[in-house]
Every structure is written in structure tokens, then in C-alpha cells.
C-alpha positions in Angstrom: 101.7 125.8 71.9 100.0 124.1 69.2 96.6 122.1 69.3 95.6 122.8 72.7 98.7 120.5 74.0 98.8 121.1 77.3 95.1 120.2 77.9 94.2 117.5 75.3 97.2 115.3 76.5 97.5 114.6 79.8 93.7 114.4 80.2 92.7 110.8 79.7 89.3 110.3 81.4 88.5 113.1 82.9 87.4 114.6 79.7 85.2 112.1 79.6 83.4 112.5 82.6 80.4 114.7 82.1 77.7 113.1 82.2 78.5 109.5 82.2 77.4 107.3 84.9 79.6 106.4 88.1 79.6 103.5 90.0 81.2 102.0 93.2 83.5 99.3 91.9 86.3 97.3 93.6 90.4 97.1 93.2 91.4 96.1 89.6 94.8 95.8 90.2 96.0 92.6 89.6 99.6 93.0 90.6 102.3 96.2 90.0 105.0 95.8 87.1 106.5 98.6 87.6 110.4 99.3 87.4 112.3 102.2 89.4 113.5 104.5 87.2 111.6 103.4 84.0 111.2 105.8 81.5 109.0 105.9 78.5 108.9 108.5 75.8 106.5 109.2 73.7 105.5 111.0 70.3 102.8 112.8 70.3 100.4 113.1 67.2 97.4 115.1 66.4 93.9 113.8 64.6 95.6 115.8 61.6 98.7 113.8 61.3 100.9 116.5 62.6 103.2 116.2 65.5 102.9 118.3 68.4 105.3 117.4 71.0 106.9 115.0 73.4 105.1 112.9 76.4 107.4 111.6 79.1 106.4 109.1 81.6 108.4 107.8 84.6 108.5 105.8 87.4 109.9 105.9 91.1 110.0 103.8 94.4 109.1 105.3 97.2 109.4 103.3 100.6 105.8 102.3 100.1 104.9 104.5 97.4 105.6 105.0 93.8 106.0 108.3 92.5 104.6 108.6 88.7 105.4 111.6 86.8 104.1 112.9 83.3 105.4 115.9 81.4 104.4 117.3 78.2 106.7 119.2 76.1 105.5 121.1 72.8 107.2 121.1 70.0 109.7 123.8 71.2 110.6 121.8 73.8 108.8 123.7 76.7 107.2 122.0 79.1 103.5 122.9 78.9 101.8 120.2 81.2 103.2 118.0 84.1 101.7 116.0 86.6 103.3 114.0 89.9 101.0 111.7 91.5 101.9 109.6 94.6 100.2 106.3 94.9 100.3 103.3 97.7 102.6 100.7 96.3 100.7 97.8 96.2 97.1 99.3 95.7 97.9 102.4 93.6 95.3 104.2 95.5 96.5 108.0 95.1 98.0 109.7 97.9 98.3 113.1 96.9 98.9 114.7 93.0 100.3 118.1 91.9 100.0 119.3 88.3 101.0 122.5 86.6 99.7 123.6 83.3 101.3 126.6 81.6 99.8 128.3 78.4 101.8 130.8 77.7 102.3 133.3 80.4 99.3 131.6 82.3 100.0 128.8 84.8 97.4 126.6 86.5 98.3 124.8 89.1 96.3 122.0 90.8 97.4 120.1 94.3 95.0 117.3 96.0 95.5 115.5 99.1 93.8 112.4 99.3 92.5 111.2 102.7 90.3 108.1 104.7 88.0 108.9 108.0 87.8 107.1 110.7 85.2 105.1 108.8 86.8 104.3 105.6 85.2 106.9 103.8 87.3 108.9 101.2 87.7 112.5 99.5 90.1 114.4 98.1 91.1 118.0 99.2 92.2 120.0 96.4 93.4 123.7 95.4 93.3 125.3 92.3 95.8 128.4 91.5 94.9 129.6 87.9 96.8 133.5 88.0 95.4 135.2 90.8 92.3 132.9 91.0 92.1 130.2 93.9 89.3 127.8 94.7 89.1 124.9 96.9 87.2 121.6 96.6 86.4 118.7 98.7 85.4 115.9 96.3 84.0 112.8 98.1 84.9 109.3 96.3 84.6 106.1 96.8 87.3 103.1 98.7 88.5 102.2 95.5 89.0 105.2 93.0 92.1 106.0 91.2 93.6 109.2 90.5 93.0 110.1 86.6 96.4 110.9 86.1 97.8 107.4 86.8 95.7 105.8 84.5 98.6 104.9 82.2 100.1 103.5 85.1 96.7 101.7 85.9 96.4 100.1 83.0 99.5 97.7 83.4 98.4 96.7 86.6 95.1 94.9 85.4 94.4 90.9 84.9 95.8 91.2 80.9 94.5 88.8 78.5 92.1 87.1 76.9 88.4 87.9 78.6 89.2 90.8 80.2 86.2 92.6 80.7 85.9 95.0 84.0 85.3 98.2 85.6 86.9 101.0 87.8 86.8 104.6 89.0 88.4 107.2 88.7 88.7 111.3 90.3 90.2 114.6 88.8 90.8 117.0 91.3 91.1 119.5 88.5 87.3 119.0 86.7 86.0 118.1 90.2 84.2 114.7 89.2 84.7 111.1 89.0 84.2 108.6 85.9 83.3 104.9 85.7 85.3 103.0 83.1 85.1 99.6 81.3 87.8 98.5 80.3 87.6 95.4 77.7 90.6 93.4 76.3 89.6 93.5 72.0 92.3 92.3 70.2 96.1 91.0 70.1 98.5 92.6 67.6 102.3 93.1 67.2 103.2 96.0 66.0 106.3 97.9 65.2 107.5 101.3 66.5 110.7 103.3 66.9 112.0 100.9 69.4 111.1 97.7 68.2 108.2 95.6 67.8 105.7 94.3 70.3 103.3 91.8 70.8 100.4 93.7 72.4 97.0 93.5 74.2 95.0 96.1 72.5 92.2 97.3 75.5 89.3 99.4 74.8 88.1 101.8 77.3 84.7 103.3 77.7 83.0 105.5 79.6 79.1 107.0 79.0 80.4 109.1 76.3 84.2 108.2 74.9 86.3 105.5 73.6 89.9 105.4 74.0 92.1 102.5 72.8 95.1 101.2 74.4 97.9 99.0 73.0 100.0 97.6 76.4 103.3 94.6 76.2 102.0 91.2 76.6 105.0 90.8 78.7 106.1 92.6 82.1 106.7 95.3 83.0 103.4 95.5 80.4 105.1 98.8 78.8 101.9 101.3 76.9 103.2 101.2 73.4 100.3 103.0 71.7 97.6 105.3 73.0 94.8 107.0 71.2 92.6 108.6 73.1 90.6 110.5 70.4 92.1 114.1 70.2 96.0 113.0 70.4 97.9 109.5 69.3 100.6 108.1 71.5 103.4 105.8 69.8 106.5 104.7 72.0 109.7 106.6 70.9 112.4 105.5 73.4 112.2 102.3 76.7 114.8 102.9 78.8 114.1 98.5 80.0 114.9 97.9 76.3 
């Protein structure tokens, strides 16, 4: 497994998260593009230029749920990080998430059940399996956080275009803490890739310490075509709506 793969990919905020302030914020999505069955591919590239594997991203329906999955292969084609999230259908508020790292001969594994009291308060109850080591962890959160993990997913959802300039939450079972975003549209661009070219919203992403930069379809389903989040770069190798 090359360039600490399995960790640097599929973390997107968490990574983030020490340290920076959090905040109670509101809903941000705006509406869900999503398609069943969607699947994205993607190359992934290191901050040397060298490629170190695949990430897949894809999409189910559930009755009122979608199902998001995303699975990192290295460049032998072993699957080294993967990561099932279920979220409410309209609000993407996460339901429950299961994600298995392997390095090696070492597998971590990470389920969290999210749940509401009678009050509306909110916290997620999660185990961690790393070899013969197991912890538990009650995280409290707030009404509106999202699960780390969907953040791809997220980002499609939000009020694209011009002025865009807000804030949300989000929680990793896994690290234990929660993260405050802003999320600011910066640019517009079309740019090429493997599968075409695409006229872009390019969305800038901070936190109290990071900056990741995101490059999403001006038009639905609002597809990521580029992601950098400072340790690995994204680009869109195969659409399966194109």
C-alpha cells in the first residue's frame, strides 16, 4: 500500500478536525441530485505526481434512504479502505456508517449508529475493532451534523452558484470529534478529464486549520469532477450518467 492510501483518502474533514472550532449550524441541503445506481470513478494522485490507486463512489435508493458507498483500491487493486453510510433521503442526516480499513494483515473496522432522544437531541454510538482491540464511544452532536464520510455526497446537495458562502457540521465516529466547515463558491471553470469536459463550480472548503478545493458539474446530478484535499488529488476517470 503506497502513500498511506487507505487513510489519506477517504478522510476528507476529519483530518481536519483537531483543534478547529465547531459550531451549531442548520441544514445546507438545498435539494438531493442523486441517481440510483450512479457510479463515479476516480484516479487517485499523490502530492508527488504519482498515482496510487482507484476511488469508487456509488449511489443507492433506499425506501427512504440512500445508501452511499466509497472504496479505495491501491494500485494492486486491493481494496484497502471502504465506507457504507446510510443517510435519510431528503435530509442526508446519517443513519448509521460502517467502514473497514485494511493495512496489510491489519483490519480496523468502525460501525456507528446514529440516534435522536425524546428531545431531539443527537449522538452517535460507535465501535471500534482494530485486531483484537475494541472501544466504544458515545459522541454527542448536534440536530444538523453530517456524517464525514458523505461529504462528497454533501457537497452536491448545496445551493450551487454564484455567492455561495455557508457553514455546516460534520462527525467521525472513527477520530471521535466533530468539525465546522465553510464552504465558499470561488470560481467557475471548464475543464477537461478522461470523460469529457465540464463546466464546474470550483468550492473552497475551510475549517480552523485546512483547505480543500472542490470542482462539482454546474448541471444535475452536480457530479465531483476534481477533488484536492491536500495530501491526495481526485480527477474523474469513468460516469456511468455520461
Amino acid at each position: 500500500m503506497r502513500g498511506g492510501l487507505a487513510l489519506a483518502a477517504a478522510v476528507l474533514l476529519a483530518a481536519c478536525a483537531g483543534g478547529a472550532p465547531v459550531a451549531e449550524t442548520d441544514s445546507v441541503v438545498e435539494g438531493v441530485p442523486f441517481v440510483d445506481g450512479e457510479r463515479y470513478a476516480y484516479r487517485l494522485v499523490d502530492r508527488d505526481g504519482v498515482d496510487v490507486g482507484i476511488g469508487t463512489f456509488t449511489t443507492g435508493r433506499g425506501d427512504d434512504t440512500w445508501v452511499l458507498t466509497q472504496t479505495y483500491a491501491n494500485d494492486d487493486g486491493v481494496v484497502v479502505d471502504e465506507s457504507i453510510v446510510v443517510v435519510d433521503a431528503e435530509t442526508l442526516q446519517p443513519r448509521t456508517t460502517e467502514r473497514v480499513i485494511a493495512r496489510g494483515d491489519e483490519v480496523e473496522v468502525v460501525a456507528a449508529t446514529y440516534d435522536s432522544d425524546d428531545d431531539g437531541a443527537r449522538t452517535v454510538r460507535a465501535t471500534l475493532l482494530d485486531g483484537d482491540d475494541e472501544q466504544s464511544r458515545t459522541i454527542e452532536t448536534g440536530a444538523h451534523d453530517y456524517e464525514d464520510q458523505s461529504s462528497l455526497w454533501l457537497w452536491r446537495t448545496l445551493a450551487l452558484g454564484e455567492g455561495l458562502d455557508l457553514r455546516y457540521t460534520t462527525v467521525d465516529p472513527r477520530e471521535g470529534g466533530r468539525v465546522t466547515a465553510n464552504v465558499m463558491q470561488v470560481d467557475r471553470q471548464t475543464i477537461e478529464t478522461p470523460v469529457g469536459a465540464f463546466d464546474t463550480w470550483v468550492l473552497q472548503i475551510r475549517t480552523g486549520r485546512e483547505t480543500v478545493n472542490v470542482w462539482i458539474h454546474v448541471e444535475a446530478p452536480h457530479q465531483v469532477v476534481r477533488f484536492d484535499n491536500g495530501r491526495l488529488f481526485f480527477e474523474l476517470e469513468s460516469d456511468s450518467t455520461r
